[in-house]
GULOMAR-472283 format. One record per residue (C-alpha): residue in three letters; x, z, y. Coordinates in steps of 0.2 Angstrom, whole numbers, plus 5000, padded with zeros to 4 digits. Last residue first. Layout:
N
ALAXZY;...
END
This chain:
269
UNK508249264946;UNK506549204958;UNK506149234975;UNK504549274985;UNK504549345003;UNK502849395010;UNK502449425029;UNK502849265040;UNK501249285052;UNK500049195052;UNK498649345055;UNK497949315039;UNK499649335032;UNK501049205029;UNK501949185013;UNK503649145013;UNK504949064999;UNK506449114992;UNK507748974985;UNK508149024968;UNK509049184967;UNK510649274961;UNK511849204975;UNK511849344987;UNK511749245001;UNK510349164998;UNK509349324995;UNK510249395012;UNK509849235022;UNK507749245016;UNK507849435020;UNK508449405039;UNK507249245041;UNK505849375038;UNK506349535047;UNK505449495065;UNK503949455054;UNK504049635047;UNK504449615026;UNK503049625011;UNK504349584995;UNK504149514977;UNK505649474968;UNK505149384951;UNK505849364937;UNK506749204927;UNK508149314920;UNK507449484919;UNK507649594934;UNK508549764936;UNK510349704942;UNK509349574952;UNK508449724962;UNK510049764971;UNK510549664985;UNK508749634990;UNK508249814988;UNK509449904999;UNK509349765013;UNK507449795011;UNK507849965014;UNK508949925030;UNK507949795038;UNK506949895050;UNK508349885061;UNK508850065068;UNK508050155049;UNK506750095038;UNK505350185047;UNK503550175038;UNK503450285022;UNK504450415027;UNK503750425044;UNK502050475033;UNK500350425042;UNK499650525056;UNK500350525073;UNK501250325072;UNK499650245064;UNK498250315070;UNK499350275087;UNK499650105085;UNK501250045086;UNK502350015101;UNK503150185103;UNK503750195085;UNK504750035089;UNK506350115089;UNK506550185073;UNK506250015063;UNK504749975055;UNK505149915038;UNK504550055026;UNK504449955010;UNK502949875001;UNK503849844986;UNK503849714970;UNK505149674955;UNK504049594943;UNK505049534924;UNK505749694922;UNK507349754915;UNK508249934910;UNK509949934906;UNK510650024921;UNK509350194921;UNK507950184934;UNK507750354943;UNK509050304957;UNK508150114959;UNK507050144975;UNK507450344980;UNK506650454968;UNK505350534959;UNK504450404942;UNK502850344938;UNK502350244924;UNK500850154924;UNK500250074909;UNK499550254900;UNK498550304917;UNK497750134918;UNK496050194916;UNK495650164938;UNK495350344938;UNK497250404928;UNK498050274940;UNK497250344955;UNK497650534950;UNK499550464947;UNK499550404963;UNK499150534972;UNK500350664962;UNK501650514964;UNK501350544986;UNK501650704984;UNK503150724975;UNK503650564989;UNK505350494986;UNK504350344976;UNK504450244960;UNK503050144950;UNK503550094933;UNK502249954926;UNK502049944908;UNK501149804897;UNK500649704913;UNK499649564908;UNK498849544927;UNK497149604933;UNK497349824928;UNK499249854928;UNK499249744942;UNK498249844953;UNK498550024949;UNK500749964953;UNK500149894970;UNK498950014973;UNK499850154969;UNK499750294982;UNK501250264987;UNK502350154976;UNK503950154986;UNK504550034972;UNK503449964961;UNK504349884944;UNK503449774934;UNK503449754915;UNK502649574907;UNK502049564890;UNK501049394893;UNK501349244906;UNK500149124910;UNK499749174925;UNK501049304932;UNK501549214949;UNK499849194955;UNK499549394950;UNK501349434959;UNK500549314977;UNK498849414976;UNK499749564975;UNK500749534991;UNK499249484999;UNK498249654996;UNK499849725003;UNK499449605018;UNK497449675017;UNK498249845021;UNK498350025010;UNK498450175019;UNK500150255019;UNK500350415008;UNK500650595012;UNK499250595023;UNK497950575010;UNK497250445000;UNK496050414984;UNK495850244980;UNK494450144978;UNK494849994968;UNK494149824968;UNK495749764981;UNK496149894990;UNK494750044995;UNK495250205004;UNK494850374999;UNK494950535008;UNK493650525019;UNK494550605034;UNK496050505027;UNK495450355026;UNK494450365042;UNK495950375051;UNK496350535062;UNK496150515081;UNK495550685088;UNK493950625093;UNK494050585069;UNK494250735065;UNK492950815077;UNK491750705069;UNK492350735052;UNK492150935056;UNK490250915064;UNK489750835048;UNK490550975035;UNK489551095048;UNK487750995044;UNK487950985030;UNK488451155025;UNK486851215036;UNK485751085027;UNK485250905036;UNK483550875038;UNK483150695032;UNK482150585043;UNK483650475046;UNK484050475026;UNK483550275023;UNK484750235039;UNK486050315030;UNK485750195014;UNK487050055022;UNK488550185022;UNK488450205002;UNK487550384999;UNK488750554997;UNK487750645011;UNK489450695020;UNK490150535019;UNK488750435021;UNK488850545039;UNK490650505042;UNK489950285041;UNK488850315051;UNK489850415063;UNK490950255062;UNK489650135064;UNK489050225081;UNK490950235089;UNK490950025083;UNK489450015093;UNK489850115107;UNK491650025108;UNK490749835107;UNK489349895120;UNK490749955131;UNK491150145135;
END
Protein backbone atom coordinates (compact mmCIF):
# COMPACT_ATOMS: atom_id res chain seq x y z
CA UNK A 1 0.00 0.00 0.00
CA UNK A 2 1.37 3.63 -0.77
CA UNK A 3 1.72 6.37 1.87
CA UNK A 4 -1.16 8.25 -0.12
CA UNK A 5 -3.57 4.97 0.05
CA UNK A 6 -2.45 4.23 3.89
CA UNK A 7 -3.41 7.60 4.57
CA UNK A 8 -6.45 8.01 2.95
CA UNK A 9 -7.27 3.93 4.27
CA UNK A 10 -6.50 5.73 8.05
CA UNK A 11 -8.86 8.94 7.35
CA UNK A 12 -11.61 6.66 6.37
CA UNK A 13 -11.53 4.42 9.42
CA UNK A 14 -11.41 7.69 11.19
CA UNK A 15 -13.93 8.89 9.74
CA UNK A 16 -16.30 5.08 10.36
CA UNK A 17 -15.10 5.33 14.06
CA UNK A 18 -16.84 9.33 14.38
CA UNK A 19 -19.49 7.40 13.13
CA UNK A 20 -19.92 4.91 15.62
CA UNK A 21 -18.86 7.39 18.63
CA UNK A 22 -21.31 10.07 17.16
CA UNK A 23 -18.47 13.02 17.49
CA UNK A 24 -17.52 15.15 14.21
CA UNK A 25 -14.39 13.19 12.51
CA UNK A 26 -11.73 15.91 13.87
CA UNK A 27 -12.62 15.01 17.86
CA UNK A 28 -11.64 11.06 17.14
CA UNK A 29 -8.32 11.90 18.11
CA UNK A 30 -9.76 13.48 21.57
CA UNK A 31 -11.46 9.84 22.24
CA UNK A 32 -8.06 7.72 21.57
CA UNK A 33 -7.86 6.67 25.28
CA UNK A 34 -11.41 5.92 25.30
CA UNK A 35 -12.43 2.20 25.72
CA UNK A 36 -14.71 1.20 23.18
CA UNK A 37 -18.10 -0.82 24.57
CA UNK A 38 -18.96 -4.36 23.32
CA UNK A 39 -21.75 -2.59 20.93
CA UNK A 40 -19.16 -0.22 19.98
CA UNK A 41 -16.92 -2.08 19.32
CA UNK A 42 -19.15 -4.77 16.91
CA UNK A 43 -21.02 -1.73 15.06
CA UNK A 44 -17.10 -0.72 14.36
CA UNK A 45 -15.97 -3.80 13.07
CA UNK A 46 -19.40 -4.03 10.67
CA UNK A 47 -18.43 -0.46 8.95
CA UNK A 48 -14.97 -1.62 8.34
CA UNK A 49 -16.05 -4.73 6.87
CA UNK A 50 -18.49 -2.67 4.84
CA UNK A 51 -16.42 -0.45 3.56
CA UNK A 52 -13.08 -3.79 2.36
CA UNK A 53 -16.11 -4.80 0.69
CA UNK A 54 -16.28 -1.63 -1.37
CA UNK A 55 -19.60 0.24 -0.10
CA UNK A 56 -19.40 4.18 -0.12
CA UNK A 57 -19.07 5.96 2.87
CA UNK A 58 -22.46 7.58 2.35
CA UNK A 59 -24.10 4.84 2.49
CA UNK A 60 -22.36 2.95 5.44
CA UNK A 61 -22.95 6.29 7.22
CA UNK A 62 -26.20 6.91 5.85
CA UNK A 63 -25.97 10.53 5.22
CA UNK A 64 -24.26 12.49 2.71
CA UNK A 65 -23.67 16.30 2.91
CA UNK A 66 -24.80 18.76 -0.33
CA UNK A 67 -24.64 22.12 -0.22
CA UNK A 68 -25.39 23.03 3.88
CA UNK A 69 -27.54 20.11 4.08
CA UNK A 70 -26.82 16.82 5.40
CA UNK A 71 -28.81 14.43 3.83
CA UNK A 72 -29.82 11.11 4.74
CA UNK A 73 -29.00 8.45 1.85
CA UNK A 74 -29.33 4.94 1.16
CA UNK A 75 -28.91 2.59 -1.78
CA UNK A 76 -31.98 3.57 -3.27
CA UNK A 77 -30.77 6.97 -4.14
CA UNK A 78 -27.69 8.29 -5.95
CA UNK A 79 -25.18 10.17 -3.80
CA UNK A 80 -25.20 13.70 -4.30
CA UNK A 81 -21.92 15.24 -6.51
CA UNK A 82 -20.32 18.65 -6.40
CA UNK A 83 -21.64 19.12 -10.34
CA UNK A 84 -25.35 18.72 -9.03
CA UNK A 85 -24.14 21.32 -6.32
CA UNK A 86 -23.34 23.37 -9.69
CA UNK A 87 -26.47 22.76 -11.29
CA UNK A 88 -28.09 24.47 -8.06
CA UNK A 89 -25.69 27.08 -8.11
CA UNK A 90 -26.63 28.01 -11.85
CA UNK A 91 -31.01 27.84 -10.89
CA UNK A 92 -30.20 30.15 -7.69
CA UNK A 93 -28.15 32.58 -10.16
CA UNK A 94 -31.08 32.42 -12.44
CA UNK A 95 -33.77 33.12 -9.47
CA UNK A 96 -32.24 36.47 -8.09
CA UNK A 97 -34.62 38.93 -8.18
CA UNK A 98 -37.49 36.88 -8.77
CA UNK A 99 -40.35 36.21 -6.20
CA UNK A 100 -43.13 33.37 -6.12
CA UNK A 101 -41.40 30.92 -8.22
CA UNK A 102 -42.55 26.92 -8.46
CA UNK A 103 -39.85 24.46 -9.72
CA UNK A 104 -40.30 21.23 -10.89
CA UNK A 105 -37.39 18.44 -9.92
CA UNK A 106 -37.44 15.51 -11.85
CA UNK A 107 -35.79 12.30 -10.84
CA UNK A 108 -35.48 14.02 -7.43
CA UNK A 109 -33.70 11.28 -5.51
CA UNK A 110 -32.94 12.00 -2.38
CA UNK A 111 -33.99 15.71 -2.89
CA UNK A 112 -31.20 17.70 -2.76
CA UNK A 113 -31.96 19.58 -5.59
CA UNK A 114 -35.67 20.25 -4.87
CA UNK A 115 -34.40 20.55 -0.45
CA UNK A 116 -31.99 23.00 -1.72
CA UNK A 117 -33.89 25.59 -3.55
CA UNK A 118 -37.06 25.36 -1.56
CA UNK A 119 -34.65 26.45 1.39
CA UNK A 120 -31.93 29.48 -0.58
CA UNK A 121 -34.24 30.60 -3.56
CA UNK A 122 -37.98 32.19 -3.37
CA UNK A 123 -39.45 28.94 -4.12
CA UNK A 124 -43.12 28.95 -2.98
CA UNK A 125 -43.59 25.23 -4.12
CA UNK A 126 -41.21 22.88 -5.49
CA UNK A 127 -42.60 19.45 -7.00
CA UNK A 128 -40.08 16.82 -6.88
CA UNK A 129 -40.72 13.64 -9.10
CA UNK A 130 -39.26 10.16 -9.10
CA UNK A 131 -39.93 6.34 -10.32
CA UNK A 132 -38.40 5.49 -7.07
CA UNK A 133 -41.17 4.67 -3.92
CA UNK A 134 -38.07 4.45 -2.03
CA UNK A 135 -36.25 6.99 -3.10
CA UNK A 136 -39.54 9.86 -2.42
CA UNK A 137 -39.73 8.06 1.22
CA UNK A 138 -35.90 9.59 1.46
CA UNK A 139 -36.66 12.42 0.28
CA UNK A 140 -39.53 13.30 1.93
CA UNK A 141 -37.60 12.53 5.54
CA UNK A 142 -34.79 15.12 4.16
CA UNK A 143 -37.40 17.70 3.34
CA UNK A 144 -39.31 17.24 6.53
CA UNK A 145 -35.44 17.87 8.40
CA UNK A 146 -34.21 20.62 6.41
CA UNK A 147 -38.07 22.47 7.54
CA UNK A 148 -39.23 22.64 4.03
CA UNK A 149 -41.63 19.72 4.27
CA UNK A 150 -44.70 22.06 3.23
CA UNK A 151 -42.65 23.61 0.07
CA UNK A 152 -41.64 20.49 -1.43
CA UNK A 153 -44.10 18.41 -3.07
CA UNK A 154 -43.21 15.12 -3.97
CA UNK A 155 -44.88 12.99 -6.48
CA UNK A 156 -44.25 8.68 -7.93
CA UNK A 157 -43.83 8.54 -11.46
CA UNK A 158 -41.85 8.67 -14.67
CA UNK A 159 -40.58 12.56 -15.38
CA UNK A 160 -43.75 14.54 -16.32
CA UNK A 161 -46.62 11.31 -16.00
CA UNK A 162 -47.78 12.50 -12.49
CA UNK A 163 -47.99 16.20 -13.64
CA UNK A 164 -51.40 17.20 -14.95
CA UNK A 165 -51.33 19.31 -18.63
CA UNK A 166 -52.11 22.70 -17.03
CA UNK A 167 -49.75 22.83 -14.67
CA UNK A 168 -46.56 25.51 -15.09
CA UNK A 169 -43.39 26.39 -13.28
CA UNK A 170 -40.92 28.89 -13.70
CA UNK A 171 -37.65 26.09 -12.90
CA UNK A 172 -37.59 23.00 -14.73
CA UNK A 173 -34.46 21.28 -13.45
CA UNK A 174 -32.95 17.28 -13.33
CA UNK A 175 -30.08 15.50 -12.65
CA UNK A 176 -30.95 12.53 -15.07
CA UNK A 177 -29.63 9.11 -15.46
CA UNK A 178 -27.25 9.72 -18.57
CA UNK A 179 -24.81 6.91 -18.59
CA UNK A 180 -25.39 4.98 -21.22
CA UNK A 181 -25.75 1.00 -20.88
CA UNK A 182 -22.62 0.22 -22.40
CA UNK A 183 -20.30 2.20 -20.27
CA UNK A 184 -21.07 0.37 -17.00
CA UNK A 185 -17.71 -1.28 -17.29
CA UNK A 186 -15.76 2.12 -17.38
CA UNK A 187 -17.22 3.65 -14.30
CA UNK A 188 -15.99 3.38 -10.95
CA UNK A 189 -16.83 0.46 -9.21
CA UNK A 190 -18.53 2.17 -5.84
CA UNK A 191 -20.36 3.58 -8.44
CA UNK A 192 -21.45 0.65 -10.81
CA UNK A 193 -22.07 -2.16 -7.75
CA UNK A 194 -23.75 -0.05 -5.31
CA UNK A 195 -25.83 2.94 -6.32
CA UNK A 196 -29.42 2.51 -8.21
CA UNK A 197 -29.12 1.49 -12.14
CA UNK A 198 -32.25 3.29 -12.27
CA UNK A 199 -30.86 6.28 -11.39
CA UNK A 200 -27.74 6.13 -13.55
CA UNK A 201 -28.28 4.34 -17.23
CA UNK A 202 -30.49 6.23 -19.64
CA UNK A 203 -30.60 3.64 -22.17
CA UNK A 204 -27.91 2.61 -25.42
CA UNK A 205 -26.93 6.40 -25.70
CA UNK A 206 -27.15 8.06 -22.58
CA UNK A 207 -29.16 10.63 -24.16
CA UNK A 208 -32.65 9.15 -24.22
CA UNK A 209 -34.13 10.73 -20.77
CA UNK A 210 -32.66 14.07 -21.45
CA UNK A 211 -34.15 13.57 -25.06
CA UNK A 212 -37.50 12.89 -23.11
CA UNK A 213 -37.07 15.97 -21.09
CA UNK A 214 -35.87 18.49 -23.58
CA UNK A 215 -38.86 17.86 -25.92
CA UNK A 216 -41.22 18.05 -23.33
CA UNK A 217 -40.48 20.33 -20.50
CA UNK A 218 -41.81 23.49 -22.45
CA UNK A 219 -45.35 22.23 -22.24
CA UNK A 220 -44.84 22.54 -18.34
CA UNK A 221 -42.71 25.81 -18.25
CA UNK A 222 -43.81 29.41 -17.93
CA UNK A 223 -43.08 31.81 -20.58
CA UNK A 224 -39.57 33.13 -19.54
CA UNK A 225 -38.61 29.76 -17.43
CA UNK A 226 -35.94 28.24 -17.07
CA UNK A 227 -34.66 24.65 -18.28
CA UNK A 228 -32.03 23.42 -16.13
CA UNK A 229 -30.19 20.26 -16.96
CA UNK A 230 -26.79 18.21 -15.62
CA UNK A 231 -25.76 16.22 -19.14
CA UNK A 232 -22.57 13.63 -19.77
CA UNK A 233 -19.97 15.78 -21.66
CA UNK A 234 -20.17 13.33 -24.44
CA UNK A 235 -24.05 14.41 -24.50
CA UNK A 236 -23.71 18.17 -24.38
CA UNK A 237 -23.47 19.50 -28.05
CA UNK A 238 -26.43 16.66 -28.41
CA UNK A 239 -28.79 18.59 -25.91
CA UNK A 240 -27.75 22.04 -27.13
CA UNK A 241 -28.99 20.76 -31.05
CA UNK A 242 -32.23 19.31 -29.73
CA UNK A 243 -33.16 22.64 -27.58
CA UNK A 244 -32.56 24.52 -30.91
CA UNK A 245 -34.22 22.39 -32.64
CA UNK A 246 -37.21 22.46 -31.00
CA UNK A 247 -37.89 26.04 -31.37
CA UNK A 248 -39.23 26.87 -27.87
CA UNK A 249 -35.93 28.15 -26.39
CA UNK A 250 -33.51 30.92 -26.29
CA UNK A 251 -30.10 29.97 -27.37
CA UNK A 252 -29.03 27.33 -24.43
CA UNK A 253 -25.78 27.96 -22.92
CA UNK A 254 -23.01 25.46 -20.90
CA UNK A 255 -21.70 25.53 -17.86
CA UNK A 256 -18.53 23.66 -17.21
CA UNK A 257 -17.63 21.69 -13.97
CA UNK A 258 -14.57 21.86 -11.81
CA UNK A 259 -13.20 19.26 -13.90
CA UNK A 260 -13.89 21.58 -17.25
CA UNK A 261 -15.91 19.67 -18.35
CA UNK A 262 -19.29 20.84 -20.43
CA UNK A 263 -21.65 19.68 -17.70
CA UNK A 264 -24.71 22.11 -17.29
CA UNK A 265 -27.16 23.05 -20.09
CA UNK A 266 -29.24 26.26 -19.38
CA UNK A 267 -32.06 27.55 -21.74
CA UNK A 268 -34.90 29.75 -21.33
CA UNK A 269 -38.92 29.59 -22.87
Amino acid sequence: MSARAGAEARREAGFLLAGVLDVAPGQVTLQRRRQLAEHERDEYLNRLARRARGEPLQYIEGRAAFRELLLRVDRSVLIPRPETEQLVEAVLGWCRGKEGLSGLDLGTGSGAIAISLAREAPFERVVGVDISAQALNVARYNADQAGVGEVVELRLGSLFAPLSAGERFQVVVSNPPYVANGEAESLPEEVRDWEPAVALYAGPTGFEVIQQIVDRAAQYLAPGGLLALEVAPGVADATLERLRAGGAYSEPRVIRDLAGQRRIVLAER
